[in-house]
C-alpha positions as CSV (number, residue, x, y, z in Angstrom):
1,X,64.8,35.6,26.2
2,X,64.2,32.0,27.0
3,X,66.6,31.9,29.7
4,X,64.5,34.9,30.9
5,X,61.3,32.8,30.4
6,X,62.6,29.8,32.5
7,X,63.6,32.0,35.5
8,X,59.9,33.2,35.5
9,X,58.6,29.9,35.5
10,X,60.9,28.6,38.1
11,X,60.4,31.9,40.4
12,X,56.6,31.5,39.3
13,X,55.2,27.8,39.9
14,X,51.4,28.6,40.6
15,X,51.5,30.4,37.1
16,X,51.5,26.8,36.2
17,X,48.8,25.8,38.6
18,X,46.7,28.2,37.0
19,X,46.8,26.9,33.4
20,X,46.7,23.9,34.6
21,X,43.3,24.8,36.6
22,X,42.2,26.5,33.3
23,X,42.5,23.7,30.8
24,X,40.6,21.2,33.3
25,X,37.4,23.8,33.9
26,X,38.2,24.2,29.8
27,X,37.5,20.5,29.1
28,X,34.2,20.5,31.9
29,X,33.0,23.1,29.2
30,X,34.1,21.7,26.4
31,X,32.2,18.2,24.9
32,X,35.0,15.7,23.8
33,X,34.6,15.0,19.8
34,X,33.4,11.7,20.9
35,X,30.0,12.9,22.9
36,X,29.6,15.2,19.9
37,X,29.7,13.4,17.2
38,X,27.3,10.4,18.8
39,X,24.4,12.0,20.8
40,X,23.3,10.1,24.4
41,X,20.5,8.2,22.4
42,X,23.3,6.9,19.5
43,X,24.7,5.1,22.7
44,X,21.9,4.0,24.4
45,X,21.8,0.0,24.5
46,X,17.8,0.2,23.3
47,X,19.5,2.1,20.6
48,X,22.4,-0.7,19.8
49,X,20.4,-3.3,19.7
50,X,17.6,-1.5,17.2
51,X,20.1,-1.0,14.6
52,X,22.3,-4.2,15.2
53,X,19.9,-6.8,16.1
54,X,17.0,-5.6,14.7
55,X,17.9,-3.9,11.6
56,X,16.2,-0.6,11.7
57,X,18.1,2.1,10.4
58,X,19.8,4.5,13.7
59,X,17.0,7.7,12.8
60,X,14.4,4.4,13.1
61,X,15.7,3.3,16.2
62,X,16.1,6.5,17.7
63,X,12.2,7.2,17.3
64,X,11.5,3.7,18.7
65,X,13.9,3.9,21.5
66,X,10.9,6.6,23.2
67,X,8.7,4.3,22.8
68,X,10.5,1.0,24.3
69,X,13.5,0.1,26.7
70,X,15.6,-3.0,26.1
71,X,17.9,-3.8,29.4
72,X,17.8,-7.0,28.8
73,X,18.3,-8.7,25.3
74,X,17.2,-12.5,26.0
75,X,13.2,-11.9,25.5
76,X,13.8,-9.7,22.5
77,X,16.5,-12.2,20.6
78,X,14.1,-14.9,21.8
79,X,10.9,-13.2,19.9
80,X,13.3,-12.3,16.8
81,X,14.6,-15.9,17.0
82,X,10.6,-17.0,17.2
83,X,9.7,-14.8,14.0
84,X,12.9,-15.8,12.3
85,X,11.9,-19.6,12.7
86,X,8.7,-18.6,11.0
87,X,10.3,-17.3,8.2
88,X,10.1,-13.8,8.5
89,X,13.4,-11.6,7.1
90,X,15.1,-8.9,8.4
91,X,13.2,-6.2,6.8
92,X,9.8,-7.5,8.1
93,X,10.9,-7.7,11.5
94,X,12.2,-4.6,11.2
95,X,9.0,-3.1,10.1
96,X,7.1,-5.4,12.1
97,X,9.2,-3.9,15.3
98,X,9.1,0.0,14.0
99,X,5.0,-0.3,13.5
100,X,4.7,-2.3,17.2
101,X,7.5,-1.9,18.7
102,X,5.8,-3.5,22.1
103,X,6.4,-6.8,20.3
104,X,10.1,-6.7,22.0
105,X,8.7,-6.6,25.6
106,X,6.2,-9.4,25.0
107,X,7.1,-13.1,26.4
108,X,7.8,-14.9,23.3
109,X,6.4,-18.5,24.5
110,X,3.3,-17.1,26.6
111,X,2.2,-14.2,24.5
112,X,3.4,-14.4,20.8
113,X,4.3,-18.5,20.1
114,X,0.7,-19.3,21.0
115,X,-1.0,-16.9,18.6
116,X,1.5,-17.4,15.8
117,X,0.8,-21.3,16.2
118,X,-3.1,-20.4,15.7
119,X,-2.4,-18.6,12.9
120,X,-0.7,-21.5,11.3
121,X,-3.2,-23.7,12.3
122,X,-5.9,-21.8,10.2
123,X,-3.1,-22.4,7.1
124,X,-1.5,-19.2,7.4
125,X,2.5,-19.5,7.3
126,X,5.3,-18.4,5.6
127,X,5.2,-15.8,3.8
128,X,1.7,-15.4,4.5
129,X,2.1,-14.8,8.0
130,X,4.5,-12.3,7.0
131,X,2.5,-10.3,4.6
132,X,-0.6,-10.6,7.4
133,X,1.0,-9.4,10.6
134,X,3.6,-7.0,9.3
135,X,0.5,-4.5,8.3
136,X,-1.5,-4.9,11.3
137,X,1.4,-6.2,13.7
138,X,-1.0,-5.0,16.9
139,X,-3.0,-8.7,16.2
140,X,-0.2,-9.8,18.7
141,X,-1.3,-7.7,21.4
142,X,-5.0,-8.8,21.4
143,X,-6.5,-11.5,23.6
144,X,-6.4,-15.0,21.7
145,X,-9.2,-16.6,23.7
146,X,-11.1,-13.2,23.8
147,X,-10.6,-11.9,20.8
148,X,-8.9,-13.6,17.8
149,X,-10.2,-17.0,18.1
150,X,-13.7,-15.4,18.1
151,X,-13.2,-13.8,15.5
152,X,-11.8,-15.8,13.4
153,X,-14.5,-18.6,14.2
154,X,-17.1,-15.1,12.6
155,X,-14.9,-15.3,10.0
156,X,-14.8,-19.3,9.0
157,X,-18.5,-18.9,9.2
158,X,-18.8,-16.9,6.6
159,X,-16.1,-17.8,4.2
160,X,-16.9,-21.7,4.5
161,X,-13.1,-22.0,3.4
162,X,-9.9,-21.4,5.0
163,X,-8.9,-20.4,2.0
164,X,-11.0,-17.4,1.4
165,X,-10.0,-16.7,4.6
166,X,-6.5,-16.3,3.7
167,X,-7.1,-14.3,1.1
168,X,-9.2,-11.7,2.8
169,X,-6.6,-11.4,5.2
170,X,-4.0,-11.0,2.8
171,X,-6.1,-7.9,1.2
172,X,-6.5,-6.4,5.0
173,X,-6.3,-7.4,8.4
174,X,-8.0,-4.4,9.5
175,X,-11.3,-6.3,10.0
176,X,-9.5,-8.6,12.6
177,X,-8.5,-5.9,14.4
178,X,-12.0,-4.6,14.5
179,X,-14.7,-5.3,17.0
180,X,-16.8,-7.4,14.8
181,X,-20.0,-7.5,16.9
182,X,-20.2,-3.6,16.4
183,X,-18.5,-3.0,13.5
184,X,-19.0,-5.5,10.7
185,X,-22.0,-7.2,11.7
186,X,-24.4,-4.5,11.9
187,X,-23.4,-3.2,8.0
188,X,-23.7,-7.0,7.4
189,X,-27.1,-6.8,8.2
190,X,-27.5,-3.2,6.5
191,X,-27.0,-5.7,3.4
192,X,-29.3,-8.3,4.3
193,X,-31.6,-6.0,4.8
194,X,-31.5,-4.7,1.4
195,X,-31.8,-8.3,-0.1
196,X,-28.3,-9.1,-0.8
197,X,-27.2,-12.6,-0.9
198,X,-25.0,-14.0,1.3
199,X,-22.2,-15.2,-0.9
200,X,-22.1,-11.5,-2.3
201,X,-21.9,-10.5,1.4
202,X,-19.0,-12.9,1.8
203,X,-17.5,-12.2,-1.4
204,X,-17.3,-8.1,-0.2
205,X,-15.3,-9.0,2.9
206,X,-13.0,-11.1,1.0
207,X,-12.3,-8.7,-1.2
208,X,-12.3,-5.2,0.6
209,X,-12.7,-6.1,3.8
210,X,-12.0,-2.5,5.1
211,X,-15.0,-1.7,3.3
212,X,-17.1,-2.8,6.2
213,X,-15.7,-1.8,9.0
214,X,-17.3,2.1,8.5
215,X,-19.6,3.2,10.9
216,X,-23.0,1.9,10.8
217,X,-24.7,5.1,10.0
218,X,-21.8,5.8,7.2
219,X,-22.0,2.4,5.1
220,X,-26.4,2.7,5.6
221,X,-26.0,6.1,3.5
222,X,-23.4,4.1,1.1
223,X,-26.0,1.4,0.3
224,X,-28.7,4.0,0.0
225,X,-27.0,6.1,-2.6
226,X,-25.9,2.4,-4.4
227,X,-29.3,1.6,-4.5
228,X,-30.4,5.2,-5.7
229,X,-28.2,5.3,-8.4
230,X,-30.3,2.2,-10.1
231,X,-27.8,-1.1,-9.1
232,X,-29.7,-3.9,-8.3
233,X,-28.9,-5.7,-4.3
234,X,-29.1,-8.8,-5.7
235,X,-26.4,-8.5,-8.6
236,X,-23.1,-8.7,-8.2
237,X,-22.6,-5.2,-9.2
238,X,-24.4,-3.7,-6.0
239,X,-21.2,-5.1,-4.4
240,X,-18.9,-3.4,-6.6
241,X,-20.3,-0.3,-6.1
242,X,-20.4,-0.4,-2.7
243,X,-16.9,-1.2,-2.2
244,X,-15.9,1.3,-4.4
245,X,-18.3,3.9,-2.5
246,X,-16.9,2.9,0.9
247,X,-13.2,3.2,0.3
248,X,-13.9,7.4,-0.9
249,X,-14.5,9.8,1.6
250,X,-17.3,11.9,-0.1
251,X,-14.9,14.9,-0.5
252,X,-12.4,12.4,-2.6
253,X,-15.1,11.0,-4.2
254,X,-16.7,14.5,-5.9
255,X,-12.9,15.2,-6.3
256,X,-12.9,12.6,-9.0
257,X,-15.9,13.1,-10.1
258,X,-15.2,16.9,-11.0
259,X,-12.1,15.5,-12.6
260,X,-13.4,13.7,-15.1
261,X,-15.9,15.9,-16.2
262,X,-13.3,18.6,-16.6
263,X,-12.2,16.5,-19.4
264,X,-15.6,16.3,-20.8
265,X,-17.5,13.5,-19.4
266,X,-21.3,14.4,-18.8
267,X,-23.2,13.9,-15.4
268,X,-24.8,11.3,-16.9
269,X,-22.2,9.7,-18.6
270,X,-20.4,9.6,-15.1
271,X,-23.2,7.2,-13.7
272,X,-23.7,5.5,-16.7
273,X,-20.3,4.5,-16.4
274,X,-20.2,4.0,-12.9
275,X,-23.1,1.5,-13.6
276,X,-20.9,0.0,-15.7
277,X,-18.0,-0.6,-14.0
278,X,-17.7,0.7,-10.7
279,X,-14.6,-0.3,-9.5
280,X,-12.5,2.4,-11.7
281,X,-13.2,4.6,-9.1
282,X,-11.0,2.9,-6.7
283,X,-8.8,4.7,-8.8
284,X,-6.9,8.0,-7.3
285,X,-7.6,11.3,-8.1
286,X,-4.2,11.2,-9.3
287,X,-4.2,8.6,-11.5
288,X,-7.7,9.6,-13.1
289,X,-6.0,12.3,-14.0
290,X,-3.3,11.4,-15.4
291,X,-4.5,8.8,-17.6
292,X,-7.2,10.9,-18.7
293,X,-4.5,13.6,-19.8
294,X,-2.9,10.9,-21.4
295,X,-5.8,9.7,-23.2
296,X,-7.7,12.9,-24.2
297,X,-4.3,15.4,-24.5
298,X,-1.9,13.4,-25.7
299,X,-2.5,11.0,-28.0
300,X,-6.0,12.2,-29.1
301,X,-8.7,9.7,-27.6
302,X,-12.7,11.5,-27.5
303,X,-14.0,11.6,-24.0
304,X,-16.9,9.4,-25.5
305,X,-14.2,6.5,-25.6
306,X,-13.1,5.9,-22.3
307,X,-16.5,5.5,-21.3
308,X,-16.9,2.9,-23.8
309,X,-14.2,1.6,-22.0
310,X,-14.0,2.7,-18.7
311,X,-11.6,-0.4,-17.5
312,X,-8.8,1.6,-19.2
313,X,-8.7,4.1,-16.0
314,X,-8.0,1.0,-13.9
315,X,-4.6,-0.1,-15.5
316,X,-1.5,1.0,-15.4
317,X,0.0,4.1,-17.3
318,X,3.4,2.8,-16.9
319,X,3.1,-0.9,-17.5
320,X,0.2,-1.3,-19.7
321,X,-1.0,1.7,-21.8
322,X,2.5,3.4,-22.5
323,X,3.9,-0.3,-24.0
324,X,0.8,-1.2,-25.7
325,X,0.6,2.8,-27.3
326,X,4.2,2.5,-28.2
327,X,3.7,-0.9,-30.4
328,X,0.3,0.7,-31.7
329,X,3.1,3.9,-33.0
330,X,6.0,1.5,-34.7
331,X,2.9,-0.4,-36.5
332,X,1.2,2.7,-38.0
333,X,4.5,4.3,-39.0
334,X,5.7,1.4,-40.8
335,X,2.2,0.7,-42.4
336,X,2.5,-2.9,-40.7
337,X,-1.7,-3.3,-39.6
338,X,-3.7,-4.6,-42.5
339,X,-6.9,-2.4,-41.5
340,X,-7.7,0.2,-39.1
341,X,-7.8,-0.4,-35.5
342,X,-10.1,0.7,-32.5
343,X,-7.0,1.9,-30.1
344,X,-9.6,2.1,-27.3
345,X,-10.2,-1.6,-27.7
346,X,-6.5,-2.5,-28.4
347,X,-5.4,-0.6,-25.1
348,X,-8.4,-2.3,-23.0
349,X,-8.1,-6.0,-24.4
350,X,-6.5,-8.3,-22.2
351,X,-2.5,-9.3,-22.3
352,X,-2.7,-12.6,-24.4
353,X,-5.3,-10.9,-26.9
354,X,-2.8,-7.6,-27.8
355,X,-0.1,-10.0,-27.5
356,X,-1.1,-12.3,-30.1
357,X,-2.6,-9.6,-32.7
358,X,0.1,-6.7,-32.1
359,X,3.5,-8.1,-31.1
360,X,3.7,-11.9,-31.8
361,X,2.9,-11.4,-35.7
362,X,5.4,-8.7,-35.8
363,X,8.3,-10.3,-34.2
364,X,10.6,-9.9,-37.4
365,X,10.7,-5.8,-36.5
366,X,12.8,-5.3,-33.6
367,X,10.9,-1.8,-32.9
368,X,8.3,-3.7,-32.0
369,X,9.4,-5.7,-29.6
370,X,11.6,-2.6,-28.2
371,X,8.9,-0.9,-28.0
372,X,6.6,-3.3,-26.3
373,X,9.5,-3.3,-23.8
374,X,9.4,0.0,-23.3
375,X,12.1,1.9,-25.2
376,X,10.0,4.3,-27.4
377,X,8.4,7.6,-26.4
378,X,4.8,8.9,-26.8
379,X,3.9,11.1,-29.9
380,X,0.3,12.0,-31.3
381,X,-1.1,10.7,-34.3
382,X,-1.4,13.5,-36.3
383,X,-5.2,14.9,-36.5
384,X,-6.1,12.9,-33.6
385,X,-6.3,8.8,-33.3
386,X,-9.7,8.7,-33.6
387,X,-9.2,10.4,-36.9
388,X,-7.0,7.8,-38.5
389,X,-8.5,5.1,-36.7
390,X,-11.6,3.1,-36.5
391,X,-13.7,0.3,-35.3
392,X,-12.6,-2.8,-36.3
């Protein structure tokens, strides 16, 4: 047989020919492995130097790669080098690049050194500049002479302080970004108008300075509504309230509202407690709920006493009230507190105060101290705290 398979082949070369014609139109068809496995934009030099040079992950630099082209890598190293020497990391230029990715086409020394040097001159470095830009990285694309130095001249003006300045900006760079002529002026004025005093006006943008940079129309009917409610423009409270106000939509807002009444809160008792403090709606619908179920379901609190205390929906669940609750437990079950105890007041008094009544006395009981740290669950007081326990 193979002798017989030889004398074909010999008598029958173009038999050959053809496989040999077959397995090169088979391999035009046929991707190698290679091509595969890595996808034209895996091998793209943009791509390459994404991942490599810039530390975004390859699904990152993919998505970016649409939006720039790098052929050639000196202006990019030189505006990496540039952020480097201002002592940003990796991962910030790597979020700096994914948010703005433009930032790799710009002239390092014409277009990003000079406003980075302004930046610095106002105080802003280090870390700072890091925790600024990386948010709001499109600052770099505006016009210095046009646009940032103006406004940040507005902006000295009214803080009086580099320093308040700074912090504003570390709470939101969203009003650089913004024109300021017809954005923030115009609801600066809204509040002038209604007899608020400048250092209240200047306090609001240092601390929510998103909060007025709505449209005009929207932050007039904000202030309206503040000042229906009963909160006096010339109190710092009016300022509360309206940054509170103007960080809800009016959909998220009743969202919250509905939520807490569905736990038995009162229409009135809502505003009244608004009044109070108004910045626990800053709060998320989620978290709202969540603590209330906490406080109401689970361990047994009356409606009646979050609103005596209505900074307890602005701390954390987590970090605060679970560690605090957990002590409050170990100290009841071991008979450890001399009298009764308001746990609305213990959960809502600062750190050094629950500190020094509920954890330092007791540091003989390692529960306590285990618990404080987190290593106990959450049970009930049996017929409801507010049962076993009352006002100091």
């Amino acid at each position: 047989m193979f002798s017989l398979i030889c004398k074909t082949l010999i008598e029958k070369p173009g038999s050959i020919d053809l496989k040999i014609s077959y397995a090169r139109n088979l391999k035009t068809i046929i991707p190698s492995v290679n091509s595969i496995s890595k996808p034209s934009d895996e091998r793209s030099p943009t791509v390459s130097f994404l991942t490599h040079s810039c530390g975004l992950s390859l699904e990152k630099a993919i998505s970016v790669s649409k939006l720039v082209k790098i052929q050639d890598t000196e202006k990019p190293n030189s505006s990496i080098q540039l952020l480097t020497s201002r002592g940003f990391t990796k991962p910030q230029i790597a979020t700096l690049i994914s948010k703005y990715p433009r930032i790799l086409s710009h002239d390092p020394e014409k277009v990003l050194k000079p406003k980075i040097e302004y930046l610095e001159s106002l105080g802003i470095s280090g870390p700072d500049l890091a925790k600024i830009l990386c948010p709001y990285p499109e600052l770099l694309s505006r016009s210095l002479e046009n646009h940032i130095i103006p406004t940040f001249d507005f902006l000295k003006g009214v803080f009086q302080a580099n320093g308040n300045l700074v912090y504003a900006l570390k709470q939101s760079i969203r009003v650089v970004n913004s024109d300021i002529q017809k954005r923030v002026v115009p609801n600066m004025n809204t509040l002038r108008a209604h007899g608020v005093p400048e250092p209240h006006i200047a306090r609001l943008i240092m601390l929510q300075p998103p909060s007025l940079v709505l449209r005009a129309e929207l932050f007039k009917n904000v202030v309206d509504v503040i000042k229906e409610m009963g909160f006096e423009p010339s109190s710092k409270s009016f300022i509360l309230a309206v940054r509170s106000m103007a960080m809800s939509s009016k959909a998220t807002w009743q969202s919250k509202k509905e939520i807490l009444i569905s736990f038995g809160w009162s229409e009135d008792e809502f505003h009244m407690v608004f009044k109070r403090q108004p910045l626990f709606m800053m709060a998320s619908a989620k978290k709202i709920r969540k603590l209330m179920d906490f406080f109401v379901n689970k361990i047994g609190l009356e409606p009646s006493d979050i609103a005596r205390y209505p900074n307890l929906l602005i701390g954390s669940l987590e970090k605060k009230v679970l560690p605090r609750w957990s002590v409050l437990q170990v100290l009841m079950s071991k008979n450890l507190l001399k009298k009764d105890v308001n746990v609305s007041l213990a959960l809502f008094v600062t750190k050094e105060v629950f500190e020094r009544r509920f954890v330092t006395s007791y540091m003989h009981e390692p529960e306590v101290m285990m618990a404080y740290q987190g290593g106990l669950g959450v049970r009930a007081v049996g017929g409801g705290v507010g049962a076993e326990l009352s006002q100091t």
